[in-house]
Short mmCIF file of the C-alpha atoms (twelve columns), coordinates in Angstrom:
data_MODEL
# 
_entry.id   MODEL 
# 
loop_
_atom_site.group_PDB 
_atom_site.id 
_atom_site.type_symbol 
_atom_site.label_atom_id 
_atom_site.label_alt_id 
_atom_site.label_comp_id 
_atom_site.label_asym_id 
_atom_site.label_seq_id 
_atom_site.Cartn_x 
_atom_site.Cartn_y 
_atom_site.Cartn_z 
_atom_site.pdbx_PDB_model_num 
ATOM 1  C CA . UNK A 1  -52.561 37.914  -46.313 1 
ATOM 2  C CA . UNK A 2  -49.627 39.931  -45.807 1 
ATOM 3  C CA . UNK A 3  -50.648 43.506  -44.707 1 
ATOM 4  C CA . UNK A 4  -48.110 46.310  -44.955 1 
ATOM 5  C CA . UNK A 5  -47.600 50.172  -44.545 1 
ATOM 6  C CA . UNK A 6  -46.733 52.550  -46.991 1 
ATOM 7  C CA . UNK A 7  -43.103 51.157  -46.582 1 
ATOM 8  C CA . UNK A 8  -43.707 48.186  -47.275 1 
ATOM 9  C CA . UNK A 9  -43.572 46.560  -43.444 1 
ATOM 10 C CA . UNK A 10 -45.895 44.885  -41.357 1 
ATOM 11 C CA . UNK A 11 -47.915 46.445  -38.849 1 
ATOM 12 C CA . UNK A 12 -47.141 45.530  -35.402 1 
ATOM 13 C CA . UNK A 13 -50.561 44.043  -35.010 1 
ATOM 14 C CA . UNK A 14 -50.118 41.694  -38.134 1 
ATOM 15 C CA . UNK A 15 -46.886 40.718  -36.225 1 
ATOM 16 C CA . UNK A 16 -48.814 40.300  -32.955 1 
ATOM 17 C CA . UNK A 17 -51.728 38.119  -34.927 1 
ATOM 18 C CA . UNK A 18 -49.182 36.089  -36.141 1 
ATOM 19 C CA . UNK A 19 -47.255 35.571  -33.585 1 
ATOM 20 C CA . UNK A 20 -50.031 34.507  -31.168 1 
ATOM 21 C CA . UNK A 21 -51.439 31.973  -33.924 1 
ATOM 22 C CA . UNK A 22 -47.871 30.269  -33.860 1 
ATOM 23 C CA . UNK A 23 -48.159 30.347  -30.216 1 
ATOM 24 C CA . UNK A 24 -51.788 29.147  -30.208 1 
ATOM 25 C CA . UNK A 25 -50.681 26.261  -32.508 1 
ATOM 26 C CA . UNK A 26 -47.315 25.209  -30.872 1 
ATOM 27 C CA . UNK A 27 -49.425 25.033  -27.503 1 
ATOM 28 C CA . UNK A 28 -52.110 23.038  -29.254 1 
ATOM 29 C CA . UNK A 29 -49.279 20.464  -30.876 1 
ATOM 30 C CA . UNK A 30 -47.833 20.232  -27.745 1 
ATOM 31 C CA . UNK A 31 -50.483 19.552  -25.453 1 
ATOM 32 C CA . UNK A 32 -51.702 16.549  -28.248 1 
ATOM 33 C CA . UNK A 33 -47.876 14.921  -27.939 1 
ATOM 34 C CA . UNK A 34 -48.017 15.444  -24.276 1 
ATOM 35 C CA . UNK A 35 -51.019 13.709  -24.052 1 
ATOM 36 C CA . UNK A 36 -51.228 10.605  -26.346 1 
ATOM 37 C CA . UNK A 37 -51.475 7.735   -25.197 1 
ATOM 38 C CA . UNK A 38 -48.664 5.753   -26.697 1 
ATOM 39 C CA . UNK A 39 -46.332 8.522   -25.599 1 
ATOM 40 C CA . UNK A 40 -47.543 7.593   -22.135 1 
ATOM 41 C CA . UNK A 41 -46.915 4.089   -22.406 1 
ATOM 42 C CA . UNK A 42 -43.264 4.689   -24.300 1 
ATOM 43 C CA . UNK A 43 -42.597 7.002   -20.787 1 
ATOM 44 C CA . UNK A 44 -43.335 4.540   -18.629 1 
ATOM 45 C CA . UNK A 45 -41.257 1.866   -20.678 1 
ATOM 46 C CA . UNK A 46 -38.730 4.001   -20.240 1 
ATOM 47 C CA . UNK A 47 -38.970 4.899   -16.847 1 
ATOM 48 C CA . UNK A 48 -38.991 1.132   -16.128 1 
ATOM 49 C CA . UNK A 49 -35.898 0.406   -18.381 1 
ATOM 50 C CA . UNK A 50 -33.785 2.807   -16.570 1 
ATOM 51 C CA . UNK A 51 -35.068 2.228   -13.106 1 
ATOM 52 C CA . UNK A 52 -35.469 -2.070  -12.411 1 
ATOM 53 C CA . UNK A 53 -31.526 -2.709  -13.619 1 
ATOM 54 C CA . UNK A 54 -30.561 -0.213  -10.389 1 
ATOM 55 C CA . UNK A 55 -33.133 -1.983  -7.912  1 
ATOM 56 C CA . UNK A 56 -32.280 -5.415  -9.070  1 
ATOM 57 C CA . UNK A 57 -28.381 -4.809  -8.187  1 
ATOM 58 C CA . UNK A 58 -29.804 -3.136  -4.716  1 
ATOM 59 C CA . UNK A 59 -31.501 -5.642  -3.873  1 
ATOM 60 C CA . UNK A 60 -29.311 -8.568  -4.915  1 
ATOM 61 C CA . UNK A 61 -26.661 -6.721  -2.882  1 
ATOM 62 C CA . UNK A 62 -28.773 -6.780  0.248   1 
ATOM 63 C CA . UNK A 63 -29.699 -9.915  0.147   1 
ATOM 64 C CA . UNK A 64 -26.076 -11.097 0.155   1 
ATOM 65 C CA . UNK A 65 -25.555 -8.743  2.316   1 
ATOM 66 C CA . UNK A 66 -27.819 -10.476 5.203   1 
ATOM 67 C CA . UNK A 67 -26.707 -13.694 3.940   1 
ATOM 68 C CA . UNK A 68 -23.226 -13.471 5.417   1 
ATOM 69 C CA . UNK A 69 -24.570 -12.528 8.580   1 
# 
């Protein structure tokens, strides 16, 4: 319910009760994303995705590397 004054605006407390539920509920939705568990797995895929193509060429390079000598 929409409070107002006599001139037809919100209080500043409506404002701050608002404005503290949005906050309350972003955090909440937030911390649920952060934290599920297929959103885990999906970081790690994609941790691993953009990590093993680098190491591969690092290593392949070092082992021809000690190859030649």
């Amino acid at each position: 319910m929409i409070r107002s004054n006599p001139s037809g605006k919100e209080t500043s407390t409506d404002l701050q009760q608002k404005a503290s539920k949005i906050g309350t509920k972003l955090a909440e939705t937030l911390y649920f994303a952060a934290n599920e568990p297929i959103l885990a797995c999906f970081r790690i895929q994609e941790h691993i995705n953009r990590t093993v193509p680098s190491l591969l060429i690092k290593k392949a390079f070092s082992f021809s590397f000690e190859m030649f000598q």
